[in-house]
C-alpha positions in Angstrom: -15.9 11.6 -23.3 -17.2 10.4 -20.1 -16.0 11.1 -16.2 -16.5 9.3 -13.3 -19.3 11.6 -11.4 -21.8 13.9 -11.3 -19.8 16.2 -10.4 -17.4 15.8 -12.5 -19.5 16.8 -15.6 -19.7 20.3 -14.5 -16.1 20.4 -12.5 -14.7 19.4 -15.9 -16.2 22.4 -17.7 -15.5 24.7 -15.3 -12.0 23.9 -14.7 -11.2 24.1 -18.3 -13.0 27.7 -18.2 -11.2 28.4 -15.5 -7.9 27.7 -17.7 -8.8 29.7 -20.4 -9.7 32.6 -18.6 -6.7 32.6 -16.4 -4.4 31.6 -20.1 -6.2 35.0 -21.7 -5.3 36.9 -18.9 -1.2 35.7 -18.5 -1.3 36.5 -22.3 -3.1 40.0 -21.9 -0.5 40.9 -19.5 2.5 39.8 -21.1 3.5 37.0 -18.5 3.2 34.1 -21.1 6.0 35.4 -22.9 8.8 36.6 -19.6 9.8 32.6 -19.8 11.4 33.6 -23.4 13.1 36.4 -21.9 14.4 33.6 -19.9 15.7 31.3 -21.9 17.1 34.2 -24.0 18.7 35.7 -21.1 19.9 32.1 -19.9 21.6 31.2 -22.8 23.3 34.4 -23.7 24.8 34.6 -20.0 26.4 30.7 -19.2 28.1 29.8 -22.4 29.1 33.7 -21.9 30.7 32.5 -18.7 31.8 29.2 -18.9 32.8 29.2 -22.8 35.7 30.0 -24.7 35.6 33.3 -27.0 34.5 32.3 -30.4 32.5 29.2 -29.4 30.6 30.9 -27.7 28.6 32.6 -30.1 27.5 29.1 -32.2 26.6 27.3 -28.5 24.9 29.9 -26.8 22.9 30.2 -30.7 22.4 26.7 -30.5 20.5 26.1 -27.1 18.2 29.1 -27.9 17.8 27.4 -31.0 16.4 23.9 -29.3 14.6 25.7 -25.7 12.8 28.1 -27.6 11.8 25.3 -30.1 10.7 23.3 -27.1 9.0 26.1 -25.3 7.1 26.8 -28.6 6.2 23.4 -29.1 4.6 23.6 -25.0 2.7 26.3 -26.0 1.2 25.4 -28.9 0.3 21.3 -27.4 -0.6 22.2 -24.0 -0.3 26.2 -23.0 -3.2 27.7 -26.6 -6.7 26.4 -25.8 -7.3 25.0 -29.3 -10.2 25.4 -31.4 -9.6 22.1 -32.8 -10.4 20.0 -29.8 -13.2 21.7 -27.8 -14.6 20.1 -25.0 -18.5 20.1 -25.3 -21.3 19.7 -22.9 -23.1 17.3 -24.9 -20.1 14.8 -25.5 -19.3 14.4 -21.3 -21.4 12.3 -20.0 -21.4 9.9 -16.4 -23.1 6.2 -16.6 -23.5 5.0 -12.7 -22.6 1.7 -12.5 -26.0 -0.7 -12.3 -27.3 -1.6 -8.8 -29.5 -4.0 -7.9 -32.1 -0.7 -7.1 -31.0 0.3 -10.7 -30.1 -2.2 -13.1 -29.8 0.0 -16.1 -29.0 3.3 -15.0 -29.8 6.5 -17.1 -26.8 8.5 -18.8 -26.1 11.6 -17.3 -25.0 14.7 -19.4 -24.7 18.9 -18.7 -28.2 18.9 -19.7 -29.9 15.8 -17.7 -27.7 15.5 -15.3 -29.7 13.5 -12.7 -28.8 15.6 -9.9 -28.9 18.7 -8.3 -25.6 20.4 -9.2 -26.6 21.7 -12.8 -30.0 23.4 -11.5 -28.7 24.4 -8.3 -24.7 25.1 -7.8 -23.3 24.9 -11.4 -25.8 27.4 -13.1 -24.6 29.2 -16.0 -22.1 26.1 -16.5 -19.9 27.0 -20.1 -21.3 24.9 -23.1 -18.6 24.4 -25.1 -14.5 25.7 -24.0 -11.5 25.0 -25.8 -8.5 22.8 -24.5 -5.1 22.2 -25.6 -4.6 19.6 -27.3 -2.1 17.7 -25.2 -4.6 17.7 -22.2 -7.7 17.1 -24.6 -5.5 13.8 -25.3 -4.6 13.1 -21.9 -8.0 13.3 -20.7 -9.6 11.1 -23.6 -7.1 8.4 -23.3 -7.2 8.2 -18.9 -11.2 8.3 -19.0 -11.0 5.9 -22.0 -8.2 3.5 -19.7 -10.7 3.7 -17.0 -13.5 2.8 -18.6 -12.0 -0.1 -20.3 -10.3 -1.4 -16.9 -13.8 -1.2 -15.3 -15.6 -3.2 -18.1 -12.7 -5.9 -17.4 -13.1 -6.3 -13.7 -15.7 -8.2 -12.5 -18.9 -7.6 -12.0 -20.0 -6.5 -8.5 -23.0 -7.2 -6.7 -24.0 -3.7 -4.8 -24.7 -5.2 -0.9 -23.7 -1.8 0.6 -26.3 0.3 -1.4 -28.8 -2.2 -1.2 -27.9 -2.3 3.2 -28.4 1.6 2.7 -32.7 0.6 1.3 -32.7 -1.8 3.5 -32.2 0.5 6.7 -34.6 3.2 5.0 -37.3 0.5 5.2 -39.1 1.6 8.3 -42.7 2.4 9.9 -43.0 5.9 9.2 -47.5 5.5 9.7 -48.2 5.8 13.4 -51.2 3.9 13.4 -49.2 0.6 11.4 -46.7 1.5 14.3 -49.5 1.2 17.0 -50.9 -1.6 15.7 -47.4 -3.2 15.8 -47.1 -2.3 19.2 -50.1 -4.1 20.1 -49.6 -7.2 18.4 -46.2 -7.6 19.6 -47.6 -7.3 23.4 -51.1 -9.2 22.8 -49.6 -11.9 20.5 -46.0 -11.9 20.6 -45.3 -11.4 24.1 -47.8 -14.4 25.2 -46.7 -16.7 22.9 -43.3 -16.1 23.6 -43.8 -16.8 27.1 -46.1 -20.2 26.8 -43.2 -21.0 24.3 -40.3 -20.5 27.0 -42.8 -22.3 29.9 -43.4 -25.5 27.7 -40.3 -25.5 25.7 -42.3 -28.7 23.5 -39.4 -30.5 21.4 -41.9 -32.4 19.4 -41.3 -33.9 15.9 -43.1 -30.9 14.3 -41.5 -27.6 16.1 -37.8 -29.7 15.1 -39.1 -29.0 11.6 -40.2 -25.6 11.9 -36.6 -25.1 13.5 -34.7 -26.7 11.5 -37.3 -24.7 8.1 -37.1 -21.8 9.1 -33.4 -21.8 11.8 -33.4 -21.9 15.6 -34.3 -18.0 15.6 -37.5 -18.2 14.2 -39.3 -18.3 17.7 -37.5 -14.8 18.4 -39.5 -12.6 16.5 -42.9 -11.9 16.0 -44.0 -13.5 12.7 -42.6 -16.6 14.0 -43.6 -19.7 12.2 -43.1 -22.2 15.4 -46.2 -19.5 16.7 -48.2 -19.8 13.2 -48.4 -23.2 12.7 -48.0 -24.6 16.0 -51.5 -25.5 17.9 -52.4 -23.8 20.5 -50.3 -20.5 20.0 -51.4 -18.1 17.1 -54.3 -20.1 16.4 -55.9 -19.7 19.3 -54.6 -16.2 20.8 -56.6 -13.0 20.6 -56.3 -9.5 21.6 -58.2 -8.0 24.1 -58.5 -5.0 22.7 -60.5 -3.9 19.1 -58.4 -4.3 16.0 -59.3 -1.6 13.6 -60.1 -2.7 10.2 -61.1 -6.2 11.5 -64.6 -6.7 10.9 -67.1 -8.4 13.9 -67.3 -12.1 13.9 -70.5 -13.6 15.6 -68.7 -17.0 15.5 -65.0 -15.9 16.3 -66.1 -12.8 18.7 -68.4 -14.7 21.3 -67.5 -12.4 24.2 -70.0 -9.6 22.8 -73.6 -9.8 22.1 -74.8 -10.2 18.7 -78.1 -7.8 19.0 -75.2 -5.0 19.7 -72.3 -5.9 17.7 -69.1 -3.8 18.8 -67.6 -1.6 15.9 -64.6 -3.8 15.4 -63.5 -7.9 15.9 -60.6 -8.8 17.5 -59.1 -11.6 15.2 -57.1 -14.8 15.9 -53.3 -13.8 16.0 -52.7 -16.1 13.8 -55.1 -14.0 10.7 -54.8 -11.0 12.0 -50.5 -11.7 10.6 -51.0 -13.7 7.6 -53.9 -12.1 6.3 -53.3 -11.5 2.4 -55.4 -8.1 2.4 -55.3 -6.4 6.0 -53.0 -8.6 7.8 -50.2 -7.2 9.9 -47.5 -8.5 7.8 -49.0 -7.4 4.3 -49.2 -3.7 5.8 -45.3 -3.9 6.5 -44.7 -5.2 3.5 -46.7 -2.2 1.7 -44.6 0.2 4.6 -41.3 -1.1 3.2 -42.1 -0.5 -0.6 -43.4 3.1 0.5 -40.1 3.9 2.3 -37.8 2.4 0.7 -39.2 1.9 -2.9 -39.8 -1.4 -4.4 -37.6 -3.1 -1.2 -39.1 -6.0 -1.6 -38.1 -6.6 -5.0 -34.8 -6.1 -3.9 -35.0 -9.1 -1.4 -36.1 -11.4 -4.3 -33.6 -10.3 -6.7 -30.9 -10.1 -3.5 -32.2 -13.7 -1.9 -33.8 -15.3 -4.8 -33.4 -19.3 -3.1 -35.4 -17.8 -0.8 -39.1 -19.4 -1.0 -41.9 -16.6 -1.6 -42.7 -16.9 2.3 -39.4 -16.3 3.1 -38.8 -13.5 1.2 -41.9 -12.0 2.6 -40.7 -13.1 6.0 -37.5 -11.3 5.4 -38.9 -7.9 4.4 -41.4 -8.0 7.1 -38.6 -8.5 9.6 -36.2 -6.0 8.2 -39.0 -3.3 9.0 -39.3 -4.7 12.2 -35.5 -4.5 12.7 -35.5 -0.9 11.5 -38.8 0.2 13.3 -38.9 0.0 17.3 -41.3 1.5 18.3 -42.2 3.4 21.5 -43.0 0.8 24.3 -45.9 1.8 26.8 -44.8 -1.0 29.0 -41.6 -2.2 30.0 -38.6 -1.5 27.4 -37.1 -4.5 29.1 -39.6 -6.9 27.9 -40.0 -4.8 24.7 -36.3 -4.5 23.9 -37.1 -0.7 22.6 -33.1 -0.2 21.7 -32.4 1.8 18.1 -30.1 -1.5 17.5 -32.6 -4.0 17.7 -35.9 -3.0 17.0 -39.1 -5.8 17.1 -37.3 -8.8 16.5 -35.2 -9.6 19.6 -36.3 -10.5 23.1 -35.0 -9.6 26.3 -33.5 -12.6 26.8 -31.4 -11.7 24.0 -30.7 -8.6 25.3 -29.5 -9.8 28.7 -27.6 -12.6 27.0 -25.6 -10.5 24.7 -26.8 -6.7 24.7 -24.2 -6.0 27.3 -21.5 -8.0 26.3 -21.3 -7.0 22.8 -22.1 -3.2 23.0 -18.6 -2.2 22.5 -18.8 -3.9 19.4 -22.3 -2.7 18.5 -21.4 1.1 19.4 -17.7 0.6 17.3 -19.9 -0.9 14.3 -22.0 2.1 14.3 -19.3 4.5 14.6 -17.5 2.5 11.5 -20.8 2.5 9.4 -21.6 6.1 9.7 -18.1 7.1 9.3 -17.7 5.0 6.4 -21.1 6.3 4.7 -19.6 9.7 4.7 -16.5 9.2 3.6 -17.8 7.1 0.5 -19.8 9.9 -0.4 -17.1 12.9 -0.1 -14.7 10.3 -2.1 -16.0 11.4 -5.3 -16.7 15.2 -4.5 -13.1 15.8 -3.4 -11.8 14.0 -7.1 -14.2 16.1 -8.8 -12.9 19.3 -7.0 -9.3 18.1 -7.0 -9.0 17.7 -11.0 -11.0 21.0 -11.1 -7.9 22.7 -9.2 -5.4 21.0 -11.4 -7.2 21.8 -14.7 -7.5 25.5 -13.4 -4.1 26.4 -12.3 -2.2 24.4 -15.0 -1.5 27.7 -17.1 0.6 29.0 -14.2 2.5 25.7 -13.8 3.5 26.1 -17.5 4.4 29.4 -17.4 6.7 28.7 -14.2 7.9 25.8 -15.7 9.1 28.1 -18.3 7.3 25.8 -20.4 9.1 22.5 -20.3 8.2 18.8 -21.4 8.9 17.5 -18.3 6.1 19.7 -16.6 3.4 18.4 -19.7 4.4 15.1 -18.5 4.3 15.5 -14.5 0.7 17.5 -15.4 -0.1 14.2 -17.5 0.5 11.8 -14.9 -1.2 14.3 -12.0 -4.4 13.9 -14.1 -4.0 9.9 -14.5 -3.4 9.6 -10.7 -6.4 11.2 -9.3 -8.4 10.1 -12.2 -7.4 6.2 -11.8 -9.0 6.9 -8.2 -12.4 5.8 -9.8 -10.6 2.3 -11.0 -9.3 1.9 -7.3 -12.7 2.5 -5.7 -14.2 -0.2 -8.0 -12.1 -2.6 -7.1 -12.3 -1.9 -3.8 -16.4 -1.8 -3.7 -15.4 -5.9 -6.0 -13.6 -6.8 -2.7 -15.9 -5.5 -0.2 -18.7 -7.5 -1.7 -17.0 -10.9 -2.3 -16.0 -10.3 1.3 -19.5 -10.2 2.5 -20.3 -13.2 0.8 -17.0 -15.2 1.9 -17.7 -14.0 5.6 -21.0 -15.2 5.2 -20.6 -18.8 3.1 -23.0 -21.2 5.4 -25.7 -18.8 6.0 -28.5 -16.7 3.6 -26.7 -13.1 3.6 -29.3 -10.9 3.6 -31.0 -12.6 7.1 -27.9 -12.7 8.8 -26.5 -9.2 7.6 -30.0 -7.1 7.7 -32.8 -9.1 9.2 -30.5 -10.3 12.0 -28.2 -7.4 13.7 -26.4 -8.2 16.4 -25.7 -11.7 15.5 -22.5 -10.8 13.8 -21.9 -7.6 14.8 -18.3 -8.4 14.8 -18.0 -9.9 11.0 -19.7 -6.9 10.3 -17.4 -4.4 12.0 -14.1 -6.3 10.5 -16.2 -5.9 6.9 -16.6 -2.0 7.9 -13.1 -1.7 8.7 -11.5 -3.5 6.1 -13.9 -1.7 3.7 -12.9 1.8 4.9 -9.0 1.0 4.9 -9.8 0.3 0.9 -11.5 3.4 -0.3 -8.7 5.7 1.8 -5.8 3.2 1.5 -5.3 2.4 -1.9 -5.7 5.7 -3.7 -3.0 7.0 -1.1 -0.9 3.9 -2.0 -1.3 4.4 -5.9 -0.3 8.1 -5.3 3.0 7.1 -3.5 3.6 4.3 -6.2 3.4 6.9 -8.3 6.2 8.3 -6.9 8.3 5.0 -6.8 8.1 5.2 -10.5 10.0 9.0 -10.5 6.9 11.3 -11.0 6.9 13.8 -7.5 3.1 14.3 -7.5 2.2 11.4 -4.8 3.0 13.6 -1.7 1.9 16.7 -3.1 -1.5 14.9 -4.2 -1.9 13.0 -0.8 -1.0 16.2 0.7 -4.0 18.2 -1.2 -6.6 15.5 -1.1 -6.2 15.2 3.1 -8.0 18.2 4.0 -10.5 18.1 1.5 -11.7 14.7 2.6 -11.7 15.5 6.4 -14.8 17.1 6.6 -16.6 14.4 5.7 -14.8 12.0 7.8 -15.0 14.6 10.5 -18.8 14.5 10.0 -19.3 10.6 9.8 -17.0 10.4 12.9 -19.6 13.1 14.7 -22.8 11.0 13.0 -21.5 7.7 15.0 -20.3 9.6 18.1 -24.5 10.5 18.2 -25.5 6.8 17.8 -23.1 5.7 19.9 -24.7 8.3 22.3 -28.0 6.8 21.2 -27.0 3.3 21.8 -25.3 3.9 25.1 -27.9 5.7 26.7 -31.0 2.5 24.8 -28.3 -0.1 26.2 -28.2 2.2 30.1 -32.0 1.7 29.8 
């Protein structure tokens, strides 16, 4: 039988422990069997009332006859845990849907459950426990209607997870972050600054720009700056690169008889060096930090060429990675939104004028994050509560059909959740790629923020209204259809996933503190 989380494999289990337990005890105390008192009681007492003497006997016979049978029938399909469908450890099991970061994803089970709740929260988890039958069915035939839904749909590409690697690809080596810091003010800032003086329009820099787009001068590994003479080719740093070895022919400012400890290369090699170039060590950074990222941006961008791929995971570190400025933050446009790659005349141009949306985007995406992640929890926890108090229900049903079917249909709703957040992940990313249909989406989205801050907030927005809206509209559709479980579902799910949107709302409220305070800079 499989569920739709990690969680889930060991909510499952204990919630049906739970049920026995609570079933042993109701029957240890007598309780289970006050609802035949009842119906005794009940059906001695109104035909008593209402009937005429000797009819009365035969009728009020006659309805105990068909409630008890009824309430025996309850007991027996969905009140006994039954020995003949027991719920084992080994047969639940959760497959992730594949990623792009993992396209065959590894089975979970009870015993390898490839995460922390079975080793650290959910010790001592039940291996095997006995369920009624009726809810044994229910459960086999919603996860198997799940299951088979999914398959059908679509298959989505993961953008969102593969955003999440992309913003864990940073700089996290202080001296690859120093030596970052010194290209970008003994390369990057000179050339950028002959480039703005000369602005030269001639045949070749119109086919870098049009290669490589009319960005390309706005970021340090710039290819206008590579392959333009007189830029890269020709700059140098003043200071000792580390790692560079002395060159009589290239370093001619020192003597040869006392050779200095280190050379200081041509921009142009110390960047595009294969071995201990400057782009090569962020490359290596951003399979470090975020592992195998740029795998990701082949299998993400693959009509990218090989040198724009590498580009683009060079500048996504970048993006991710500012780091701290000795001279101006101005000129450096040190702000946690941009990083490396813009300049401050982008900042001036546009900083100020879209840091409403910048600060609401970040808000959106941290709240969002959260959320996404408490979705599943609170399902988990959720059909734990149902499966746990379901012996009470029964027994203050005084066990009626109508109750196995409302339980029924409780289970389905919250458990058709999963279905809902699929699709809604499907929409999210045909969304990114509709909203992005002239452009390569993984520049524009990752390597590139800012540039469409606003697409991106609408995607964050519509995305969240999804995951919340349309397991709250199922629930109330639900009760269109006659079963009263949509408010009392919406109403038990609320609090449970406040927390977390409390905490994303708190996690944006810091980086909008963050950004504020970059943007007051």
């Amino acid at each position: 039988m499989t569920v739709d989380s990690y969680l889930e494999l060991f909510t499952t289990l204990f919630g049906w422990a739970f049920y026995g337990i609570l079933w042993d005890v109701l029957v240890e105390t007598g309780i289970v069997f006050l609802p035949f008192f009842g119906i005794l009681i009940d059906n001695w007492r109104e035909p008593a009332q209402g009937g005429e003497f000797g009819t009365v006997t035969g009728l009020s016979l006659r309805r105990m006859e068909i409630e008890l049978f009824i309430a025996l029938l309850v007991v027996v399909l969905a009140g006994q845990p039954a020995a003949l469908t027991p719920l084992n450890a080994g047969t639940l099991s959760y497959t992730p849907p594949p990623t792009l970061i993992d396209p065959t994803p590894t089975t979970a089970t009870v015993g390898a459950p490839q995460s922390t709740y079975g080793s650290v929260g959910f010790t001592g988890s039940p291996a095997t426990v006995n369920v009624p039958v009726w809810w044994y069915a229910v459960l086999a035939m919603t996860s198997g209607l799940n299951h088979a839904v999914i398959e059908g749909l679509p298959s989505a590409t993961d953008m969102r997870t593969y955003e999440q690697q992309a913003r864990l690809a940073t700089i996290a080596d202080p001296r690859l972050r120093q030596e970052t810091s010194d290209f970008f003010s003994q390369c990057y800032t000179p050339a950028r600054s002959k480039y703005q003086a000369e602005r030269p329009a001639t045949a070749a820099v119109n086919t870098l720009l049009s290669t490589y787009g009319p960005d390309d001068p706005d970021w340090m590994g710039s290819h206008l700056y590579r392959d333009t003479p007189g830029y890269y080719d020709t700059l140098r740093p003043t200071l000792q690169i580390p790692g560079w070895a002395y060159s009589a022919a290239r370093d001619t400012e020192y003597d040869p008889a006392a050779p200095p400890a280190w050379g200081k290369p041509y921009c142009k090699q110390w960047w595009e060096d294969g071995v201990i170039g400057l782009r090569e060590k962020l490359i290596d950074e951003a399979d470090a930090t975020s592992a195998g990222f740029s795998s990701l941006v082949a299998a993400v961008a693959p009509i990218l060429a090989s040198e724009k791929q590498q580009d683009a995971v060079a500048r996504t570190v970048l993006t991710s990675s500012p780091p701290s400025w000795s001279n101006n933050d101005l000129v450096a446009n040190n702000s946690g939104s941009t990083g490396l790659v813009s300049t401050a005349e982008n900042w001036i141009k546009g900083g100020l004028a879209s840091g409403g949306v910048v600060t609401a985007s970040a808000l959106f995406s941290v709240t969002m994050t959260a959320i996404l992640q408490a979705l599943p929890m609170v399902q988990a926890v959720l059909l734990l509560g149902i499966y746990a108090l379901l012996p009470l229900v029964l027994v203050l049903s005084r066990y009626s059909i109508a109750m196995m079917v409302i339980g029924a249909m409780a289970i389905f709703t919250v458990k058709f959740w999963s279905v809902l957040w699929y699709l809604a992940l499907w929409v999210d990313q045909n969304l990114i790629q509709s909203m992005y249909p002239d452009v390569n989406v993984f520049l524009q989205i990752f390597a590139n923020p800012g540039e469409h801050d606003t697409k991106r907030l609408l995607l964050n927005m519509i995305t969240t209204s999804f995951y919340l809206g349309l397991p709250l509209l199922w629930s109330g559709m639900m009760a269109w259809a006659g079963v009263s479980i949509g408010r009392s579902i919406t109403a038990a799910s609320t609090p449970l996933a406040r927390p977390g949107e409390d905490a994303g709302r708190q996690g944006g409220s810091i980086g909008k503190a963050a950004i504020s305070k970059g943007m007051k800079r």
